[in-house]
N, C-alpha and C positions, 0 to 999 in steps of 0.2 A: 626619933630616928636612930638613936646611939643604940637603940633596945633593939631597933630590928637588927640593925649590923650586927650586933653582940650575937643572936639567936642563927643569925645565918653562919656568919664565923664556926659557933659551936654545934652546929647539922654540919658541916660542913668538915669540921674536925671529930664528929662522929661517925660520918661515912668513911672517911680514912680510915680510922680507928678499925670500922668492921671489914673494909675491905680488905688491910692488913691483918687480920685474924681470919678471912676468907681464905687467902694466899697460904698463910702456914697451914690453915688446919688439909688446905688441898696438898701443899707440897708434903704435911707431914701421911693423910693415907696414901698419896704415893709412893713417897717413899716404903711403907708398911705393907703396900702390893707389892713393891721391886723386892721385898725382902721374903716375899714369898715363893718360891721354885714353880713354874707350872707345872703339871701335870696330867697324863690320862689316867680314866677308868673306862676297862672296857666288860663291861658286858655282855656274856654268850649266851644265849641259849641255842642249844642243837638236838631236835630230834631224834631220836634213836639210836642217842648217844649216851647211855643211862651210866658209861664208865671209863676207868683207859684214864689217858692222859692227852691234855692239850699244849701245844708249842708256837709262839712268837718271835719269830726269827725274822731279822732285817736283813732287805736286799744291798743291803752295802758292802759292796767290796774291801775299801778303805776297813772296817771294822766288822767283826765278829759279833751281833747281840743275837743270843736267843735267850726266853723265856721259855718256860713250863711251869705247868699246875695240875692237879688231877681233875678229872669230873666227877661233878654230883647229882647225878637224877637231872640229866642232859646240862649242867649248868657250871659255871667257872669264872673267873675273872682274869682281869691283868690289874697291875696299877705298875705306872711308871712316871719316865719322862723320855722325851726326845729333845733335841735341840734346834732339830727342823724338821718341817713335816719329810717323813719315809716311806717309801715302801716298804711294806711288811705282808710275812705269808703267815696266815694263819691255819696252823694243822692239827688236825684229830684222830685221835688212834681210830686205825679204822678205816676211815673215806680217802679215796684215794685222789682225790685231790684236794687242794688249800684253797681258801680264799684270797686275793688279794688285795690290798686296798692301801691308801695314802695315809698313815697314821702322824694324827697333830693331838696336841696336850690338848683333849676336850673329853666332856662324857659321853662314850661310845655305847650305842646297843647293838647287837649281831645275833641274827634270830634266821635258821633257816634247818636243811635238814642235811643229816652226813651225807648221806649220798648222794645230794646235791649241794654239797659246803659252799661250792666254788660261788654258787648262784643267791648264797645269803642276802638276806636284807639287809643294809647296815644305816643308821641312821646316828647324827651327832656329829659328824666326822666332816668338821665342816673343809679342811683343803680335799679331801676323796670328793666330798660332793662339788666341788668348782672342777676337779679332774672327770669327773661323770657326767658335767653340764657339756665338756667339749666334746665327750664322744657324744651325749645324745643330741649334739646340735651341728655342729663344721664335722665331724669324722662322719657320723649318719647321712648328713645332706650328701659327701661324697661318695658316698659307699651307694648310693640311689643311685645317684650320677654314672659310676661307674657299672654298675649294672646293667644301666640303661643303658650304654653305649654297647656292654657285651652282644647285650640280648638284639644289637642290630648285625651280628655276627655268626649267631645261633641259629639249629635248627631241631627244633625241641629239644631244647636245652643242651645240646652239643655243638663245642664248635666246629663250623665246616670251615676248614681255610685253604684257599689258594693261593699263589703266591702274591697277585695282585691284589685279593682281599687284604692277605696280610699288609702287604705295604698299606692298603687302606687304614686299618685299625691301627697300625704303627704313627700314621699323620694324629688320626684323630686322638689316638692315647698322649701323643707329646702335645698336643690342643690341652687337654684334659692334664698332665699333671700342670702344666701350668700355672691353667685356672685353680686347682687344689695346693699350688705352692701361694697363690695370691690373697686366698681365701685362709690359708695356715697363716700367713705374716699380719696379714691385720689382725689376726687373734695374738700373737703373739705381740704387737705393737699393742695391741689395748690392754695385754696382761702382764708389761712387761716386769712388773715387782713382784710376780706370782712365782711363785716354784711350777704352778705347774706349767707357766710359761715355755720353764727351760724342758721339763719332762716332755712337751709336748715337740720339742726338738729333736732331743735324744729317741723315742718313739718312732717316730715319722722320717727322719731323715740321718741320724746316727746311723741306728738301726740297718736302716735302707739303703745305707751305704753310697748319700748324697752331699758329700761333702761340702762343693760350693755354695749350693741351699743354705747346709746348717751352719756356716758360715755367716751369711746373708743376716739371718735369724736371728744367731748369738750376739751381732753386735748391736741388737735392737733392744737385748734384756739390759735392765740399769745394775748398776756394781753389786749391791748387793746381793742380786742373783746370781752375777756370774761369780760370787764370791762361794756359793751354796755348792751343798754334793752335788746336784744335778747341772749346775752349770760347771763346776769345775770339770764333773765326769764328761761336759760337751767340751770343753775347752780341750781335755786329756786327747780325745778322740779324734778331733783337728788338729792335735797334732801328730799323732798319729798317721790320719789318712796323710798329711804332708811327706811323711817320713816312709810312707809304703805305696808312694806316686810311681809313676813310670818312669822311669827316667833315676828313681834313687835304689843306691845299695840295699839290698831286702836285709831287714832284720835278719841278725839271726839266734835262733831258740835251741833246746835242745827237749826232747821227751822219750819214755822205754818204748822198746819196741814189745811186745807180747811175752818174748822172755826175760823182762826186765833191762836189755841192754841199752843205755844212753846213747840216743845219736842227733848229730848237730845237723843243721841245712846248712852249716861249713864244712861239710865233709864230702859235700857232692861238689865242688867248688870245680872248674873247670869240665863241667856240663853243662845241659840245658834242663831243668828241673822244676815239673809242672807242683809248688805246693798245692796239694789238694784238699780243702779244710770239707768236711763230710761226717754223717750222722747216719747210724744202722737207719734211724725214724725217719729219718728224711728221704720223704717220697720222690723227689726231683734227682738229689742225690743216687739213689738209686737205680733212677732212669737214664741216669747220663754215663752209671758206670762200662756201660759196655760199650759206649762211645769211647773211653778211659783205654779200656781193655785192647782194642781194636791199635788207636794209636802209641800205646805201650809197646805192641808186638810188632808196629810196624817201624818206630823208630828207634828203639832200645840198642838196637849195633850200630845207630850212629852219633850213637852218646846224650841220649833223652832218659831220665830219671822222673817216675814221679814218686813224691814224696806226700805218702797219704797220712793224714793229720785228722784223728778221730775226735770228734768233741763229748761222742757217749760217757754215760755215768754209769754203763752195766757192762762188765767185761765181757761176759759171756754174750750179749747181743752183738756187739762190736764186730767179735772175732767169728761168730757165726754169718754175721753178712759179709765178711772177709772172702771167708771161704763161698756160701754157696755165690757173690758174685765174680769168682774168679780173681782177685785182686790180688795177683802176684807181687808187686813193688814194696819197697819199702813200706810199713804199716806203723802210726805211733799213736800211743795214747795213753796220759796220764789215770782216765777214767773221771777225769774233774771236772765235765763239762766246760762250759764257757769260762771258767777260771784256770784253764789248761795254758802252759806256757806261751803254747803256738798262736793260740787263739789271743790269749791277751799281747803278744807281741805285734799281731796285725791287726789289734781291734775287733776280730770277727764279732759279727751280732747277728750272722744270717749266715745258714748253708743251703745250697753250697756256693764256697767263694774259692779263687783261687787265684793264684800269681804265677808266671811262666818267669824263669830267671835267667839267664845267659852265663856262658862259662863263666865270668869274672863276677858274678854275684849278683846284676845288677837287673831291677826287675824291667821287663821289659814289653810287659800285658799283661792283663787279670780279665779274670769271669770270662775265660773264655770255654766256650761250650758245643757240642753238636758241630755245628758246620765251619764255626769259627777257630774254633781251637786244630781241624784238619785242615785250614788253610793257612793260618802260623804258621803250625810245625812245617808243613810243604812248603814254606818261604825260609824258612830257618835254615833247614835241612835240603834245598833244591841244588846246593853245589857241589851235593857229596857223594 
């Protein structure tokens, strides 16, 4: 009996024995991965790219990264690191657009052709591929959705609308984002420790200039995401829309005017002063200027300024759709796109947007357009 005890005792103090050397030899290769840096490689190949140079440049504002490298018989590399997955554009001498995609410390391939860069393969890339699974499954499903509602609006392929239709498709579109705000939150509840959780907010309702939504949204991501670029850049932007609400003091910025001179939206101060944030490319923008044009000339001697704020990155486009759309009023622009004073002082992430502000500064409507912005002004201006 003493033999068995003896023999169980020392099985018993030999399984300690290996499970304590289980334990170091586990805690010691992790520790020996922790001491490793991750990192990407990525991999190009491009078509009828046989030379030139290639460039990796992140969309982060907070920080400046770009790479470059040359090409070899369509072929090139990166090697790096990130510290969270980013958005990154990748560009080619040559093609005139980037690819863009979600870049995480993994081994990437990218195989497509210059002049259609944008539309490459990319494979490895495992955060871009969870950001690709939601457009090809909740962004597509809605994108159906919304189609199908147009096309009961349409008359080969045009819309016809009256004004009773429109009321119609107005019911049924606030039916509709709804259901696409209920259908975004439970993805965003089931991914809430994803980055691309938060991307999928800044996207969709940042962007869109839906504030209570992304609101809604962001307090469903857990800390560590809202700790991340993308959720702080959601956090930045809530407070922002807070800060450029109806009812508060409009920022104010300052940018050149075309001949380089500085001028503040504190200098119009004791007006009424339409900020108009606007893009040569922007086709809506464009459509509305003569609506612009029309209430400029008709209320301007009773102390109505607008204040056009260009978000373009090409001077000469800018000032050529200046001119041939008549846009007499103040005109500013850095040339910096969405990194322009004006723009990042009101958050813009979509043109055209715009603020109407009252003599003492204080704003007092936005996005107002067409029919709405001519009955404003005729409320503003009816006692004068």
């Amino acid at each position: 009996m003493t033999d068995i005890n003896t023999k169980k005792q020392n099985m018993k103090k030999y399984y300690l024995i290996l499970a304590g050397l289980l334990a170091c030899a586990c805690k010691e290769t992790a520790t020996k991965k922790e001491a490793v840096s991750p990192s990407y490689v990525i991999e190009v190949d491009v078509r009828d790219a046989d030379s030139g140079m290639a460039y990796l440049e992140s969309e982060r504002t907070d920080v400046s990264v770009m790479d470059s490298t040359p090409i070899t018989n369509g072929k090139f590399t990166f090697r790096g690191t990130v510290d969270e997955p980013t958005g990154y554009f990748l560009k080619v001498s040559g093609a005139q657009y980037p690819i863009k995609f979600l870049l995480s410390n993994d081994s990437i391939s990218i195989s497509g052709a210059k002049d259609s860069l944008y539309n490459a393969k990319i494979t490895g890339a495992t955060e871009n591929d969870k950001l690709m699974n939601y457009f090809s499954t909740v962004y597509a499903t809605l994108g159906k959705q919304a189609d199908s509602l147009y096309k009961n609006f349409t008359d080969n392929g045009t819309l016809k609308m009256t004004p009773e239709l429109q009321k119609e498709l107005d019911k049924k579109w606030e039916v509709f984002n709804d259901h696409a705000f209920d259908m975004n939150a439970e993805y965003v509840k089931d991914n809430a420790s994803e980055i691309v959780a938060a991307i999928v907010i800044d996207e969709m309702y940042v962007k869109r200039s839906h504030p209570e939504q992304a609101e809604t949204l962001y307090n469903l991501l857990t800390d560590s995401i809202k700790n991340s670029y993308y959720g702080k850049r959601v956090a930045t932007a809530l407070e922002t829309f807070e800060k450029t609400s109806v009812g508060k003091v409009a920022p104010d910025f300052c940018e050149p005017t075309a001949e380089g001179e500085e001028v503040c939206l504190s200098s119009f101060k004791g007006k009424y002063v339409l900020i108009d944030f606007w893009a040569s490319w922007c086709g809506p923008c464009r459509k509305e200027n003569p609506n612009l044009v029309k209430a400029y000339a008709q209320y301007r001697d009773k102390g109505f300024e607008i204040l056009g704020v260009s978000i373009d990155e090409k001077r000469d486009l800018w000032l050529k759709a200046v001119e041939k759309d008549n846009m007499t009023w103040t005109q500013l622009s850095s040339v910096n796109g969405w990194k322009s004073a004006g723009a990042q002082a009101y958050n813009v992430n979509a043109v055209p947007t715009n603020y109407l502000i009252d003599p003492e500064g204080v704003i007092i409507a936005k996005n107002l357009r067409g029919e709405a912005l001519q009955e404003k002004l005729q409320e503003v201006f009816s006692g004068q």
